[in-house]
C-alpha positions as CSV (number, residue, x, y, z in Angstrom):
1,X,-70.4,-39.8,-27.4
2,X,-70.5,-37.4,-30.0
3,X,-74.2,-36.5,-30.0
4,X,-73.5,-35.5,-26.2
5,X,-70.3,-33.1,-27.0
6,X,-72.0,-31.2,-29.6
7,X,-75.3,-30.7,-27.5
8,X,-72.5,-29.5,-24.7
9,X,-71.2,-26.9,-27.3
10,X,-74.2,-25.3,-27.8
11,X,-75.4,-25.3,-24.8
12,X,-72.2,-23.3,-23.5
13,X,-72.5,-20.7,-26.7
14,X,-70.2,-18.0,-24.9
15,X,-67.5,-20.6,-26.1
16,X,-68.1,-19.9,-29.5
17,X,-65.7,-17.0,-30.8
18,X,-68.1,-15.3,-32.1
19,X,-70.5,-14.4,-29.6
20,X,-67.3,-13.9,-27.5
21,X,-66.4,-10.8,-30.3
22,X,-70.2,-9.7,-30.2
23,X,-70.1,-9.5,-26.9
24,X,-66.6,-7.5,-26.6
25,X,-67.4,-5.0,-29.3
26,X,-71.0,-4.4,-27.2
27,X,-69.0,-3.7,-24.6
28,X,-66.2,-1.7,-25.9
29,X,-69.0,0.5,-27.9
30,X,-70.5,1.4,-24.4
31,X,-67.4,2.6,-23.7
32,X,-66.4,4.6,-27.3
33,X,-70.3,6.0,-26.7
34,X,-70.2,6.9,-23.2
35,X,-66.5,8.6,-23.8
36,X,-68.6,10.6,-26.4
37,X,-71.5,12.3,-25.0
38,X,-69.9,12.5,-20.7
39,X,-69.0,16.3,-21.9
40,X,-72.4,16.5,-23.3
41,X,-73.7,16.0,-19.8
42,X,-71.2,17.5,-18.1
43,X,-71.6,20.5,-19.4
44,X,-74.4,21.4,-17.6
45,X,-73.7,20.9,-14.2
46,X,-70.4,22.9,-14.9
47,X,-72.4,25.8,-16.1
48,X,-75.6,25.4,-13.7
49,X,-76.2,27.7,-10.5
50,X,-75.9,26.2,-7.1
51,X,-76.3,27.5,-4.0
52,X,-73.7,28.0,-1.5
53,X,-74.0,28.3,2.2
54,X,-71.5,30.9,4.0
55,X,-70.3,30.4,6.9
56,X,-72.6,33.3,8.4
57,X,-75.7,30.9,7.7
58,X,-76.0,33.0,4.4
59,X,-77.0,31.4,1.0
60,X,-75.3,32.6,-2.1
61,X,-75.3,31.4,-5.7
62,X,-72.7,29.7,-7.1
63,X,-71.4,28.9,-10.6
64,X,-68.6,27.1,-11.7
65,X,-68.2,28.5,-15.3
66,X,-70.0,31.1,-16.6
67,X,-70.3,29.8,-20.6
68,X,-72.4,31.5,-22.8
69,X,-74.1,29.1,-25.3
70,X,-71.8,29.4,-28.3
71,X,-68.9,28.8,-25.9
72,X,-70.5,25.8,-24.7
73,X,-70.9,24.7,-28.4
74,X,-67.6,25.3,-29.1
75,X,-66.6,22.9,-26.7
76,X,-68.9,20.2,-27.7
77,X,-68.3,20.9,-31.4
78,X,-64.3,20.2,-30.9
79,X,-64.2,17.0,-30.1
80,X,-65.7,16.2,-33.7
81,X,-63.7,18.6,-35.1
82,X,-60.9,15.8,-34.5
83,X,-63.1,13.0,-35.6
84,X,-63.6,14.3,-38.8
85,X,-59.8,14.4,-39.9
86,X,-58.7,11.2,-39.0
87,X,-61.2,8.5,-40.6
88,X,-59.2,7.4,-43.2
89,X,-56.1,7.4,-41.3
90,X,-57.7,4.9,-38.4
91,X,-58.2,2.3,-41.1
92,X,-55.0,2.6,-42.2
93,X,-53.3,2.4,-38.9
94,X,-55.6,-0.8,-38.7
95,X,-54.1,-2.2,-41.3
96,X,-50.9,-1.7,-40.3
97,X,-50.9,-2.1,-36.4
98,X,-54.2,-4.2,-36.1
99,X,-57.4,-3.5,-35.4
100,X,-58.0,-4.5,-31.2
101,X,-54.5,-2.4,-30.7
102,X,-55.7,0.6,-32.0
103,X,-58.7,0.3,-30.8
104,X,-57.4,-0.1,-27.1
105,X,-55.0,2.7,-27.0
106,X,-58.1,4.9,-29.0
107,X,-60.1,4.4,-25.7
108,X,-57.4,4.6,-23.5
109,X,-55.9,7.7,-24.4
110,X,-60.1,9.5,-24.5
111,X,-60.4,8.0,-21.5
112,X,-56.9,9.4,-20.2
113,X,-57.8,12.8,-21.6
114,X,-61.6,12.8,-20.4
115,X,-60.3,12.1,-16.7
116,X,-57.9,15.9,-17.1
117,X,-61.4,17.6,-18.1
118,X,-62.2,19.2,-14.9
119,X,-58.0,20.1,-13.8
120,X,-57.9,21.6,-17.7
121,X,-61.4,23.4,-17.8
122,X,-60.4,25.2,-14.7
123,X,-56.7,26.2,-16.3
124,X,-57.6,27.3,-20.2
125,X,-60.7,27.2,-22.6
126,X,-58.4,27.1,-25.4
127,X,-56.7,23.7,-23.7
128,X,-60.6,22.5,-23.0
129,X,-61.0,22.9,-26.7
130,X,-57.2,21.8,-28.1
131,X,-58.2,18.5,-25.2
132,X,-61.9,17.7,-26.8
133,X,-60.0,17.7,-30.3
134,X,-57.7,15.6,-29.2
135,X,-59.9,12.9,-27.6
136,X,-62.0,13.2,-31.3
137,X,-59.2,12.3,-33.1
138,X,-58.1,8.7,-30.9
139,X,-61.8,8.1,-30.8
140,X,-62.5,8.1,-34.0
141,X,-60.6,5.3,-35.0
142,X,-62.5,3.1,-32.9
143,X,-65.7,2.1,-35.1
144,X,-63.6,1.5,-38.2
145,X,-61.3,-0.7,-36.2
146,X,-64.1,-3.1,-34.7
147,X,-65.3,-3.6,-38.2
148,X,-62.4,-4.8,-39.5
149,X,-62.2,-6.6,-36.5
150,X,-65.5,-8.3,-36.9
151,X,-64.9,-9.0,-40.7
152,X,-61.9,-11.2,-39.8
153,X,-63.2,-13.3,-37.5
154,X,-67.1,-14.0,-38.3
155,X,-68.5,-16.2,-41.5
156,X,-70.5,-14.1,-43.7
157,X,-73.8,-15.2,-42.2
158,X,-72.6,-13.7,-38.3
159,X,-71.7,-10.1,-39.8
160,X,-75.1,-8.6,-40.1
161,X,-75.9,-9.7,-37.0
162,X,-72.7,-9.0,-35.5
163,X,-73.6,-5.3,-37.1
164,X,-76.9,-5.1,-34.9
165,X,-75.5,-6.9,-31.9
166,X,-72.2,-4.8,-31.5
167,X,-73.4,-1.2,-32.8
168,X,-76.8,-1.4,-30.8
169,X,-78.9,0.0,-33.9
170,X,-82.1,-1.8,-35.6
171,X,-80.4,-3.6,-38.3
172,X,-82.7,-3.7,-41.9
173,X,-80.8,-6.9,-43.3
């Protein structure tokens, strides 16, 4: 009876906690990455031409924002502008709060703040910018967090794959 449980439990290995963390993080790093480059993209379909069709039958061209390209780096630069001041404070908060909190509320509030990008863009560039900082500085603690995260629940032998698995990136170990 017990050979036929334990060839159960690995057959169902989404069970085991930690492919179920692997598999999380993965997911939750699509998200941190994705919040982190939409303005990249953006970007240029805010500050592309279109054309626009009058109602005369006549066809104009259109532009949403007319950014220069140091304007436009501005606003891409801001957001790590915030992630640069707060890496030692996302461990700590960590620490103290707990790793999967923090790095809930870090995506929530980016992803809060990314969905007020196109009301703010059209109200202030100096709220576009103070915005992108302030998504930088919740998404930053996210990384640190999932580490720590990872470090409490997997043996030693799970980490460096949990490292390649998680982050996406060729591991060397």
């Amino acid at each position: 009876m017990a050979l036929a449980t334990d060839s159960i439990q690995k057959w169902m290995f989404w069970k085991r906690r930690r492919h179920l963390v692997t598999f999380l993080a993965f997911l939750g790093f699509i998200n941190v990455y994705t919040l982190r480059v939409n303005m990249s993209i953006a970007i240029v379909a805010m500050n592309s031409p279109y054309n626009v069709t009058m109602d005369n039958g006549t066809v104009v061209e259109g532009q949403d924002f007319n950014w220069d390209s140091k304007t436009r780096g501005v606003i891409l630069s801001s957001f790590f502008y915030g992630y640069l001041f707060t890496q030692i404070l996302g461990g700590w908060l960590g620490a103290r709060l707990g790793g999967s909190r923090v790095f809930g509320v870090g995506i929530a509030v980016t992803a809060l703040l990314t969905l007020l990008i196109p009301l703010v863009a059209n109200i202030s560039f100096s709220l576009l910018v103070a915005i992108r900082v302030i998504e930088g500085i919740f998404e930053d603690t996210n990384e640190e967090e999932q580490n720590d995260n990872a470090g409490k629940v997997l043996s030693e032998a799970s980490k460096y794959t949990w490292l390649n698995r998680a982050h996406g990136r060729l591991s060397l170990f």
